[in-house]
VOGU-3710 file (C-alpha; in Angstrom, 3 decimals, decimal comma):
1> xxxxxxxxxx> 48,434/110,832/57,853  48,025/108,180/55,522  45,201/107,071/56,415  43,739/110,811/55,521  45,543/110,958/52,507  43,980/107,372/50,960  40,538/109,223/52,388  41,451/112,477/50,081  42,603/110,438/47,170  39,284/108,725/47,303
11> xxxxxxxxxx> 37,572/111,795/47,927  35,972/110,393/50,688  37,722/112,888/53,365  35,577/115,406/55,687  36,249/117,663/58,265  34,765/114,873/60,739  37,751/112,636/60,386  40,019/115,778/60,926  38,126/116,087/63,817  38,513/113,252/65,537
21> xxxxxxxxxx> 42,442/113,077/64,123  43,008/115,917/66,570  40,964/114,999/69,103  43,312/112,309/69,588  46,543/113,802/68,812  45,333/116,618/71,156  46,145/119,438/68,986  44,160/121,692/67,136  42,467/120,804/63,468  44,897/123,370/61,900
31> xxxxxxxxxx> 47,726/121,584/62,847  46,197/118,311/61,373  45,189/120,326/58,069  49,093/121,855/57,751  50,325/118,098/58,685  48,293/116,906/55,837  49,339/119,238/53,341  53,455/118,708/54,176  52,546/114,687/53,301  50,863/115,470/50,133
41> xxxxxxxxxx> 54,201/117,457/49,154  56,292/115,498/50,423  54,125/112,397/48,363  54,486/114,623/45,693  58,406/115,376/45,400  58,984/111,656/46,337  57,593/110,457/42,810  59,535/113,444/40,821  62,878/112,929/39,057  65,749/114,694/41,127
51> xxxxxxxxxx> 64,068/113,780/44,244  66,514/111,527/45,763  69,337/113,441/44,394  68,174/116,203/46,452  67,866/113,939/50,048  71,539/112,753/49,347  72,841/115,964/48,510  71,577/117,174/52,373  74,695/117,246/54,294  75,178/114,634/56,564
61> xxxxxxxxxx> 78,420/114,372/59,221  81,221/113,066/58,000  84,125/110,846/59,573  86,042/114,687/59,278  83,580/116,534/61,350  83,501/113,700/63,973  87,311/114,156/64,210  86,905/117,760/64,667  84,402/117,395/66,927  86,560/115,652/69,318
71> xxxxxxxxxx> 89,748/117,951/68,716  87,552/120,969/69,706  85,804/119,208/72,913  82,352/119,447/70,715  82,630/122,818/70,036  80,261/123,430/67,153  81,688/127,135/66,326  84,740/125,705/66,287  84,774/123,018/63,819  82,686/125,280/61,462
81> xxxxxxxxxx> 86,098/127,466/61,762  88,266/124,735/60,997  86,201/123,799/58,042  86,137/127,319/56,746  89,813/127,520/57,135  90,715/124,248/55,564  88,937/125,295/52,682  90,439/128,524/52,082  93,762/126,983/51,973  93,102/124,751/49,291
91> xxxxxxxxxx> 93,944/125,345/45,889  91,922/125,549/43,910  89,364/126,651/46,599  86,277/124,134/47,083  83,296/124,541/47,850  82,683/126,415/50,966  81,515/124,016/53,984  78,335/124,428/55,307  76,700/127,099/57,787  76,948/127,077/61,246
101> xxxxxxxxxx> 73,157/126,292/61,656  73,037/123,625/59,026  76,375/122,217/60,497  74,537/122,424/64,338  71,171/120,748/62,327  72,956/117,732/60,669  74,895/116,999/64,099  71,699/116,905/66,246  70,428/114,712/63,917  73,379/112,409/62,762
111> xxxxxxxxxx> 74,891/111,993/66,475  72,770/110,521/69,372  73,146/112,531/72,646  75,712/109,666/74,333  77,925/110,110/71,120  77,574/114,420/71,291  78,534/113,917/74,929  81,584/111,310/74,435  83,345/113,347/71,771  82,913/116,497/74,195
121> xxxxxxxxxx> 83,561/114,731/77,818  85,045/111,350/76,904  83,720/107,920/77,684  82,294/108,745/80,986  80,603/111,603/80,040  79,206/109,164/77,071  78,483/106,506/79,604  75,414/109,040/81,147  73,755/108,291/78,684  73,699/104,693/78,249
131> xxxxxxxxxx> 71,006/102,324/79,565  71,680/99,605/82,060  70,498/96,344/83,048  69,422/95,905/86,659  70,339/93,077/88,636  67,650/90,969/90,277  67,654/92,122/94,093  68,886/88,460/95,806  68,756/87,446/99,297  70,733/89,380/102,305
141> xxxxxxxxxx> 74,385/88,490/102,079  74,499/86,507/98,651  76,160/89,578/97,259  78,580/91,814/98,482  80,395/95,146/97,334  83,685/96,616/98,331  85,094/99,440/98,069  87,723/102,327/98,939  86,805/106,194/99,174  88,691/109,021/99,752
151> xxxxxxxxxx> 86,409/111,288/101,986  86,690/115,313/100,673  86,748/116,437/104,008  89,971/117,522/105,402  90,710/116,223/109,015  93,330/116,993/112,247  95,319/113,749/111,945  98,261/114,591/114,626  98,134/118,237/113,633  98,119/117,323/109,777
161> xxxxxxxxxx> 95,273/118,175/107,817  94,958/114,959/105,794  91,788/113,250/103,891  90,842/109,873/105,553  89,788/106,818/103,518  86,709/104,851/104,475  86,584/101,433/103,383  83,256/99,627/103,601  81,234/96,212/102,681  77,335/96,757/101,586
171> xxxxxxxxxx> 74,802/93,923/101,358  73,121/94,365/97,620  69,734/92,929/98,603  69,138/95,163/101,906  71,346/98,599/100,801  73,183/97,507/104,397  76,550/98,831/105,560  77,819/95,877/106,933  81,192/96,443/107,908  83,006/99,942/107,727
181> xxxxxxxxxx> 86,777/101,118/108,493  88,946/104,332/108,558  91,904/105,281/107,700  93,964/108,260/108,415  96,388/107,610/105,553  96,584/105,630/102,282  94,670/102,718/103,155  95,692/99,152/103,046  95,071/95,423/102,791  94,947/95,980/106,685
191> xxxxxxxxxx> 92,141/98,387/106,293  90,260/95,750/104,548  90,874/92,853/106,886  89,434/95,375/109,515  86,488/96,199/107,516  86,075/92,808/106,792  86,400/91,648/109,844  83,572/94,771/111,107  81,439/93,015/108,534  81,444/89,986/109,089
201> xxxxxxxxxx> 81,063/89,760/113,157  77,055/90,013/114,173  77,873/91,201/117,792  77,913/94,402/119,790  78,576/96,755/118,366  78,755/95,532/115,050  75,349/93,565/114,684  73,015/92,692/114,029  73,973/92,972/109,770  77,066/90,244/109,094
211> xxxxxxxxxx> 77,389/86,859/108,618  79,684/85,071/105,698  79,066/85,964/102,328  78,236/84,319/99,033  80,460/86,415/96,639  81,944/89,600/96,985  82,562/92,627/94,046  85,733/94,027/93,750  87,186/96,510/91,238  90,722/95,540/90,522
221> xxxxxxxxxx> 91,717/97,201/93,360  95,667/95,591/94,512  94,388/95,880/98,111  91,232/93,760/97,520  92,964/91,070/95,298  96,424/90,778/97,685  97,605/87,537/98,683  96,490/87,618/102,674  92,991/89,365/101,774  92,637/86,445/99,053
231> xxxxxxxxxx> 93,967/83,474/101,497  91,497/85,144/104,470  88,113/84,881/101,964  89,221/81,297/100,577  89,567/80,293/103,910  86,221/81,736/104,844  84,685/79,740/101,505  83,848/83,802/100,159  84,445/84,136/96,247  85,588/86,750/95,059
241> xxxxxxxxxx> 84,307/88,592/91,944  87,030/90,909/90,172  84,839/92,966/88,145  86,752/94,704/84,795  88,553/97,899/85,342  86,847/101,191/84,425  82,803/99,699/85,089  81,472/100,683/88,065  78,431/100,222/87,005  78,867/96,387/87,643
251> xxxxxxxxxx> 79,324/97,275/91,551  76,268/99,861/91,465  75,392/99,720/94,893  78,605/100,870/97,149  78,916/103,060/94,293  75,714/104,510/94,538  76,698/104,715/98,477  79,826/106,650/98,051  78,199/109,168/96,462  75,139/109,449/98,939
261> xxxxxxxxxx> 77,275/109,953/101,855  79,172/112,331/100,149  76,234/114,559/99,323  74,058/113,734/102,990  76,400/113,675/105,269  79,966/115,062/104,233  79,550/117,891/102,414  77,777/119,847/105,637  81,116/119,126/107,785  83,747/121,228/108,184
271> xxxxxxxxxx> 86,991/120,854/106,628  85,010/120,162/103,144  87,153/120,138/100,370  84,937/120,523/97,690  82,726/123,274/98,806  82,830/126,804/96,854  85,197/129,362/97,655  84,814/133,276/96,689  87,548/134,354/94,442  89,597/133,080/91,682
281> xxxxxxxxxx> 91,129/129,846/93,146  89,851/127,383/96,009  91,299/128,236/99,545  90,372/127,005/103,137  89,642/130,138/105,538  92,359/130,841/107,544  89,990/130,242/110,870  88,305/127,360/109,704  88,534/124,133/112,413  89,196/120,817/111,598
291> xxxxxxxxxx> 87,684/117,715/113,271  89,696/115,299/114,630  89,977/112,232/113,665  88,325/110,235/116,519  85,393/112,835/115,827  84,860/112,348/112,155  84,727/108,535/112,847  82,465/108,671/115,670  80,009/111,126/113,241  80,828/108,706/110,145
301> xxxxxxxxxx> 79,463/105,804/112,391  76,571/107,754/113,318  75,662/108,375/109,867  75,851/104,930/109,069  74,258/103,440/111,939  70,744/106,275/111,138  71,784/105,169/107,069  70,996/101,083/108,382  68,295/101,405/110,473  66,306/105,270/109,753
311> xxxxxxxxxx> 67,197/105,911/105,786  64,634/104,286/103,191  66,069/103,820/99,623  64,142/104,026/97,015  64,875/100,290/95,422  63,838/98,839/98,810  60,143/99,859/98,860  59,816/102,217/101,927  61,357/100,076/104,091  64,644/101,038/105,788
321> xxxxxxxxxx> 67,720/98,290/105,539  67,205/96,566/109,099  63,498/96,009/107,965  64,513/94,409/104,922  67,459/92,354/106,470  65,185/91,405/109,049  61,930/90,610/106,907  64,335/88,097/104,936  64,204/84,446/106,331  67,668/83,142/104,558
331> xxxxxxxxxx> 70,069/81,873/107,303  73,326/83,454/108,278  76,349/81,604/108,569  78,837/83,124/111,434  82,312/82,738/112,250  83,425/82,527/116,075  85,450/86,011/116,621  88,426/83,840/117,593  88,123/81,903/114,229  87,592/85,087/112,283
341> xxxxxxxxxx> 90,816/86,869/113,658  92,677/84,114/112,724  91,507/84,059/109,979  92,274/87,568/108,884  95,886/87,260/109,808  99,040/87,376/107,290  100,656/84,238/107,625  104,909/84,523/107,857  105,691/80,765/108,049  107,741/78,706/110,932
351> xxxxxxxxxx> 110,116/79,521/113,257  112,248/78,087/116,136  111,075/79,875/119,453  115,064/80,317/121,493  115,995/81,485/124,751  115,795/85,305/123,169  112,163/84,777/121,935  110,672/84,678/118,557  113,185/86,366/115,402  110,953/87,737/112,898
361> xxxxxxxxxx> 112,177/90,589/110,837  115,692/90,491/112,182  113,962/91,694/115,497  112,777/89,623/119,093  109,443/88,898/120,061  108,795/88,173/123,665  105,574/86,787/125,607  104,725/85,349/129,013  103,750/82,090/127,334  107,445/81,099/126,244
371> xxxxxxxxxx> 108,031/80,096/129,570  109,629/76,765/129,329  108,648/76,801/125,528  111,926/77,354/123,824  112,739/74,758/121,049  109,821/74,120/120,015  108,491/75,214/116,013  106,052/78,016/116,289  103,982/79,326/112,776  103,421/83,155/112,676
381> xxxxxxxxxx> 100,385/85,309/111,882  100,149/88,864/111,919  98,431/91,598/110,863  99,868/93,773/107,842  101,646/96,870/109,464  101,406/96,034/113,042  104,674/95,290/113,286  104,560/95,796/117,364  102,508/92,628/117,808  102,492/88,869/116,120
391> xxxxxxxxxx> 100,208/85,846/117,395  102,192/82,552/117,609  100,546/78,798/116,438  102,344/75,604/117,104  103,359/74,177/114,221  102,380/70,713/114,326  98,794/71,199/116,011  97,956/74,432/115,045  96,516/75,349/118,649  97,238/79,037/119,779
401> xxxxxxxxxx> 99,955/80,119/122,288  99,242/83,523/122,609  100,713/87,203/121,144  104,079/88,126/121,577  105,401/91,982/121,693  108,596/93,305/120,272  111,297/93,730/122,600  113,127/96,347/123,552  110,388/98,505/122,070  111,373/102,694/121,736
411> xxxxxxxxxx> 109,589/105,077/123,666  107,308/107,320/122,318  109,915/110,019/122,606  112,195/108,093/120,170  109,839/107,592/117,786  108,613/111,034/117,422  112,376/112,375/117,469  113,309/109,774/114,818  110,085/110,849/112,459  111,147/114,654/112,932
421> xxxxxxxxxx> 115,040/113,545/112,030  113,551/111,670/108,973  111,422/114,547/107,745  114,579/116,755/107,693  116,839/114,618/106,247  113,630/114,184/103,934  113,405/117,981/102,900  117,451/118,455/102,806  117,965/115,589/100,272  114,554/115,158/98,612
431> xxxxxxxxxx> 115,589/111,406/97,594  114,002/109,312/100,311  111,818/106,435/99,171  107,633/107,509/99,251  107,214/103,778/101,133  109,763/104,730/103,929  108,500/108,310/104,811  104,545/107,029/103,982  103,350/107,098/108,069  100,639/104,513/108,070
441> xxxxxxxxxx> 97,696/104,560/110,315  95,981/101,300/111,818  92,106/101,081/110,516  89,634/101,747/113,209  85,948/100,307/113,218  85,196/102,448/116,418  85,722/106,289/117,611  89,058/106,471/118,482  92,234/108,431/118,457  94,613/107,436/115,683
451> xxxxxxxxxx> 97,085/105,067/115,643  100,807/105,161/113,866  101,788/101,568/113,105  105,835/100,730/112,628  107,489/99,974/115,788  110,925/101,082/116,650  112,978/99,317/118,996  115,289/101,557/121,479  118,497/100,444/119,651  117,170/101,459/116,219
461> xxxxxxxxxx> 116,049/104,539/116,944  119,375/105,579/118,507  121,278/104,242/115,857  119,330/106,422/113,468  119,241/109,975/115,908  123,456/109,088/115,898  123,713/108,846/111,921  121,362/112,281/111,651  124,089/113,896/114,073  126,804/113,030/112,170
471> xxxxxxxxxx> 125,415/114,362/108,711  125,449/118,029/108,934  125,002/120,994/106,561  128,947/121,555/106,534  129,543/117,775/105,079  126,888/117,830/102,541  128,175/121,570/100,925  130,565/121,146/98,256  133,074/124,146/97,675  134,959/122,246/95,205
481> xxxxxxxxxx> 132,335/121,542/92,709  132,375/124,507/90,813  135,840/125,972/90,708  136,359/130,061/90,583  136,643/131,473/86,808  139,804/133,110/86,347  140,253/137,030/86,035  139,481/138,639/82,352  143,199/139,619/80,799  142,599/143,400/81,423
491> xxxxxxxxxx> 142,042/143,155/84,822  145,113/144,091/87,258  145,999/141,278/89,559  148,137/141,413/92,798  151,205/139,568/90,389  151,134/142,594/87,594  150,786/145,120/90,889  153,924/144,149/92,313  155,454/144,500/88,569  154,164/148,051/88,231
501> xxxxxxxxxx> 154,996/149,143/92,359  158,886/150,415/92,758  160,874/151,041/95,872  159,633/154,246/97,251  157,166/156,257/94,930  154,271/154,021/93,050  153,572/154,216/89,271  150,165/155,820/88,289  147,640/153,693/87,176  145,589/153,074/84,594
511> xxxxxxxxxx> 142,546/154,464/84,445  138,942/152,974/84,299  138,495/149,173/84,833  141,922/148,666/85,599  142,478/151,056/88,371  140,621/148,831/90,716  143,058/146,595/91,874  142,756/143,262/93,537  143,412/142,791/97,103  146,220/140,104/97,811
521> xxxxxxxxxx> 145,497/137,718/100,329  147,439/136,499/103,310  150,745/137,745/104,575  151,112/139,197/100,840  148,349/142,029/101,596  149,994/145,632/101,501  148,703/149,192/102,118  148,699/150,795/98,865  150,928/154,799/99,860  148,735/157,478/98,785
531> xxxxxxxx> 149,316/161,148/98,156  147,029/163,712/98,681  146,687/167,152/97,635  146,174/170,531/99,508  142,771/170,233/99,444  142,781/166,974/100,531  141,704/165,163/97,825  143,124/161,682/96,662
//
């Protein structure tokens, strides 16, 4: 447009440069002839006094309207109501705000989509539309990401309908799954030594993805960053990256994956939690089966195995994950499976191995290996919540003895009759700790049922059945709490009855409220003598 306009003002303008203006604009020559007529007013009212007055009198959004904008969850309509209001009320009255289209005109203009979105949705609504950096794709297993997900799919879990967790490792550079684990419950720092463990090993049937890691991404998470899942990557020479809270862009790639499996494979399953129901609220049909939980992992594993070695991402070029992790010539280190589990174990210090076995947790620990043994300093390792189990070290050389099992275990009868005594000493007193009536589940990297952890030993579970017998309904009621009101002063009691009964005939009684005596009690109670009449009435 300027160059037209420096054509016209030199007369030197023909319809042959409009021509080829629109040519290459691709529009038509009227548009180029209206376009050049808006510049030569606009040319115009920019060298006239009162010009620049008029651009700064346009409105423009205010701090105010940004406020309001955020109160009403960028409602437009709204804050032009608020406005209107606001300046009604004020005395003397202003001048009135702005129309609803100007008000809609200056916001499109003033506020860039991520800020329209942020003061309507919040930051992550905002956070749509910001742009992001991409990380240079490394080599297979410089990078790792971690991460915990809730699956919206509703599972049989012991005849509980319950939500696993699936906690999984993902190579950045191939888009692998190296290491996956579920959980029936709340997962754990177990659930991520199992994972990790899944990961890491490159043999059946975990292979051939794994090896030790460079670095690994976490996101704050108290699981990730506990003391055993620390100790178990510092002793595998793994750093650990603890991204900022709230930025999951920064661990893109297992986030990208929990939402792909969500949308391919879990939302077709039954049991989804998410999926539209008719009607006013969300509800589950009534006939709808669950899976079970050895069935949702061995479909979850499934998924993931077609996901490694059938799926091609986009970032990777057409090929799928095992191609890429394949095609890559950087060298694996691996950890013997021996190693590894030692590893991943929670270390509980030293103790003196005696005639009764191993003490640890005020409770016995027994194996075939203390034969002979007792006296000598053993160091313990064990894996969080499997209390029913511990491995045993020597102290001074480190070499493994072997497992030892808890003594005097429970039955599986006990157990389940102590869990049913807990629950209803749970739902009578609605005071027991979350942590003691939280039933955990052990992680599982293959199709299998689930598995309670917390092992009971025969004396402790009859202890506690004994206690639940001796707490009953009848001891926890208590009649003497709230003591009985006494009787209003008009009301006839069994002492002003006796005052008012004589030897032989009764004295009438008052009528209305007061002619409904009270009952006495006890050896006290009397027949009140009536009289009838001839026709029998009272």
């Amino acid at each position: 447009m300027r160059r037209l306009l420096a054509l016209r003002q030199e007369r030197k303008l023909t319809t042959r440069h409009v021509r080829l203006m629109a040519q290459s604009l691709e529009v038509t020559e009227r548009t180029v002839w209206r376009w050049l007529a808006a510049a030569e007013r606009d040319e115009a009212a920019a060298t006239e006094p009162g010009a620049r007055a008029q651009t700064r009198d346009r409105f423009t959004v205010t701090p105010e309207v940004r406020r309001l904008l955020a109160l009403w969850k960028g409602n437009v309509a709204a804050v032009h109501r608020e406005l209107t209001a606001r300046a009604a009320r004020q005395s003397p009255p202003a001048a009135p705000p702005p129309s609803l289209p100007t008000l809609h005109r200056a916001i499109q203009r003033d506020l860039t989509p991520g800020e329209r979105a942020g003061l309507a949705g919040g930051e992550r609504a905002a956070r749509k539309h910001d742009v992001f950096l991409a990380r240079p794709r490394g080599w297979r297993n410089q990078v790792w990401e971690t991460d915990h997900m809730q699956a919206p799919v509703l599972v049989d879990v012991d005849g509980t309908a319950r939500r696993p967790w699936i906690t999984w490792f993902t190579d950045c550079a191939t888009n692998a799954i190296t290491g996956v684990a579920v959980t029936p419950g709340h997962p754990s720092r177990e659930s991520v030594l199992a994972a990790l463990r899944s990961a890491v090993l490159r043999e059946e049937p975990y292979g051939p993805f794994g090896g030790l890691p460079e670095k690994v991404r976490v996101d704050r998470g108290k699981d990730f960053l506990s003391r055993t899942v620390t100790a178990a990557f510092d002793l595998l020479d793994v750093s650990v990256d603890d991204l900022p809270a709230y930025t999951p862009h920064l661990k893109g790639t297992v986030e990208g994956l929990n939402r792909a499996v969500e949308s391919m494979f879990l939302a077709a399953l039954p049991g989804y939690a998410r999926q539209p129901r008719p009607g006013k609220r969300p509800s589950r049909p009534k006939d709808e089966v669950l899976l079970g939980f050895e069935d949702f992992t061995a479909r979850l594993l499934n998924w993931t195995r077609w996901w490694n070695t059938e799926h091609r991402p986009a970032p990777l070029r057409g090929k799928t994950p095992l191609e890429a992790w394949q095609d890559d010539p950087t060298p694996l280190r691996d950890v013997p499976a021996a190693d590894l589990w030692t590893f991943t174990l929670e270390d509980a210090g030293t103790r003196t191995l005696t005639t009764r076995g191993i003490r640890f947790k005020r409770r016995d620990y027994v194996g075939a290996w203390m034969t002979g043994q007792a006296g000598i300093r053993v160091r313990i390792r064990f894996m969080p919540h499997h209390d029913h189990r511990i491995e045993a070290y020597h102290a001074a050389t480190g070499r493994y003895l072997g497992p030892a099992d808890l003594a005097d275990q429970a039955t599986e009868e006990q157990v389940s009759a102590v869990r049913r005594t807990r629950a209803a000493r749970a739902r009578r007193l609605k005071k027991d700790l979350e942590a003691s009536q939280r039933e955990r589940y052990a992680a599982a990297t293959q199709a299998e049922p689930p598995r309670r952890l917390g092992a009971l030993t025969g004396a402790q579970a009859d202890a506690e059945l004994a206690r639940s017998a001796d707490t009953s309904l009848s001891q926890l009621a208590l009649p003497d709490v709230i003591p009985p009101a006494a009787p209003p002063a008009d009301w006839r009691t069994p002492a002003s009855l006796a005052a008012l009964t004589t030897p032989g005939r009764p004295r009438p009684l008052p009528s209305g409220r007061d002619c409904a005596p009270a009952v006495p009690d006890g050896p006290s109670r009397q027949a009140a003598p009536s009289t009838t009449d001839e026709d029998g009435d009272a």
